[in-house]
C-alpha positions as CSV (number, residue, x, y, z in Angstrom):
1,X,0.0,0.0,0.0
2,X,1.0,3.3,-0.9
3,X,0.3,6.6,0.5
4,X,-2.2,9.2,-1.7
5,X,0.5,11.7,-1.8
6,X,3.2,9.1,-3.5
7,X,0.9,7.1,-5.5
8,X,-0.9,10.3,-7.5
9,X,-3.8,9.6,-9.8
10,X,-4.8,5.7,-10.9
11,X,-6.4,5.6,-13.9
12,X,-8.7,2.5,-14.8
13,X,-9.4,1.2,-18.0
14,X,-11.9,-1.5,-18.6
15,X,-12.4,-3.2,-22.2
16,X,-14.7,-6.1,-23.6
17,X,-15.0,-7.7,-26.8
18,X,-16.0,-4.9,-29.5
19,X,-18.4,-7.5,-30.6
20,X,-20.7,-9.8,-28.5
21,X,-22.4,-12.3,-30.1
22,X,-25.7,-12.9,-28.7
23,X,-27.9,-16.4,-27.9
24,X,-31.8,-15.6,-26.9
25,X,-35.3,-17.1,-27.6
26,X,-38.1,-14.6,-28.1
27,X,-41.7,-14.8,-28.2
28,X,-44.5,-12.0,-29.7
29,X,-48.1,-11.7,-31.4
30,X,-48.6,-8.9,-33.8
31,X,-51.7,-7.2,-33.4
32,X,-52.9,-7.6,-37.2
33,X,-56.3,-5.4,-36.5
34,X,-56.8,-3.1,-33.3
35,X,-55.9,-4.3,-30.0
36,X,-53.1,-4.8,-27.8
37,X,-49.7,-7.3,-28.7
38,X,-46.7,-8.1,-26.5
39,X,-43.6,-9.4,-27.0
40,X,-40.9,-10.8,-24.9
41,X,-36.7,-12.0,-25.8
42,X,-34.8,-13.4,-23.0
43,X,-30.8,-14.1,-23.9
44,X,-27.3,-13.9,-22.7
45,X,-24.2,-11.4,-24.6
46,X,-21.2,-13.1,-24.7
47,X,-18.8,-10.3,-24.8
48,X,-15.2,-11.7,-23.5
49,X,-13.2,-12.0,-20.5
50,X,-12.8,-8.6,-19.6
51,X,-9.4,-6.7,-19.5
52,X,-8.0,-4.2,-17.1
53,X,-5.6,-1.7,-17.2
54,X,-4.5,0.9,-14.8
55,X,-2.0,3.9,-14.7
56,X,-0.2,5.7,-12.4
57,X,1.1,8.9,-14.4
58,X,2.2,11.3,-11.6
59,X,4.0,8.6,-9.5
60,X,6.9,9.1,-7.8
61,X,9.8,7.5,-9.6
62,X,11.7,6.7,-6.3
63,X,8.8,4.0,-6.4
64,X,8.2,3.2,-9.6
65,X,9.1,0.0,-9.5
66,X,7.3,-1.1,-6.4
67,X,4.1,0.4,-7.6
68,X,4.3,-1.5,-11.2
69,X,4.3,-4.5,-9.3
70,X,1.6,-3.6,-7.2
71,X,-0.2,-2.7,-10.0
72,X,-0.2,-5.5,-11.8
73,X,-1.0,-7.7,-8.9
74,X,-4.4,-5.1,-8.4
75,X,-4.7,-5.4,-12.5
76,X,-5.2,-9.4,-12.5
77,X,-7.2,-9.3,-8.9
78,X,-10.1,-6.6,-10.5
79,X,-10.2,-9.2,-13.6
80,X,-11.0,-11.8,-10.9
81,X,-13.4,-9.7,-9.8
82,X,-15.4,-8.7,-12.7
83,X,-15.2,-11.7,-14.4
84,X,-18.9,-12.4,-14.6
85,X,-18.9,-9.6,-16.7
86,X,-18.1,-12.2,-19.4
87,X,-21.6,-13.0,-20.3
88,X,-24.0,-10.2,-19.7
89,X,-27.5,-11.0,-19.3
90,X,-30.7,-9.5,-21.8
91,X,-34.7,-8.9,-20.7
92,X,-36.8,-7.0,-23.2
93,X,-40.4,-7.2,-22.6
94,X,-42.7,-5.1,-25.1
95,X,-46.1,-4.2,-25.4
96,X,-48.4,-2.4,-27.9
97,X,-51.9,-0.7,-28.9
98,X,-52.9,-0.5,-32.6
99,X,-56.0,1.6,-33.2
């Protein structure tokens, strides 16, 4: 652990797949002539391990080193952490009135 005043600003940077592909089932009724419909997808995103990375511009360099180790031990726990993030839950529930 480091002190504020050695340590400076930490700056976090969180990234997921660009692209999440996407598994769901759906269900809806279209309301041809007036009335009501509703619809309904339940799924799951699949968007990647996520990936940290922090920064510590404005540390001191007399601890440079001690903090880059530090830092990459907090880099790999948050990963632990957020891991669930992998696959990212998806409710939609709609529902309509044609006149």
């Amino acid at each position: 652990m480091f002190p504020a005043d050695e340590l400076g600003a930490v700056n976090a940077d969180i990234e997921l797949d660009s692209t999440a592909p996407y598994l769901g089932i759906g269900w809806g009724n279209v309301a041809i002539n007036e009335g009501f419909s509703f619809s309904l997808d339940l799924g799951v995103y699949f968007q990647g391990a996520p990936s940290v990375t922090l920064a510590t511009p404005d540390v001191d360099p007399s601890i440079a080193a001690e903090v880059a180790e530090e830092i990459a031990q907090a880099e790999a726990d948050l990963e632990d952490e957020i891991d669930f993030l992998e696959f990212y839950p998806y409710v939609s529930v709609g529902f309509a009135y044609r006149f």
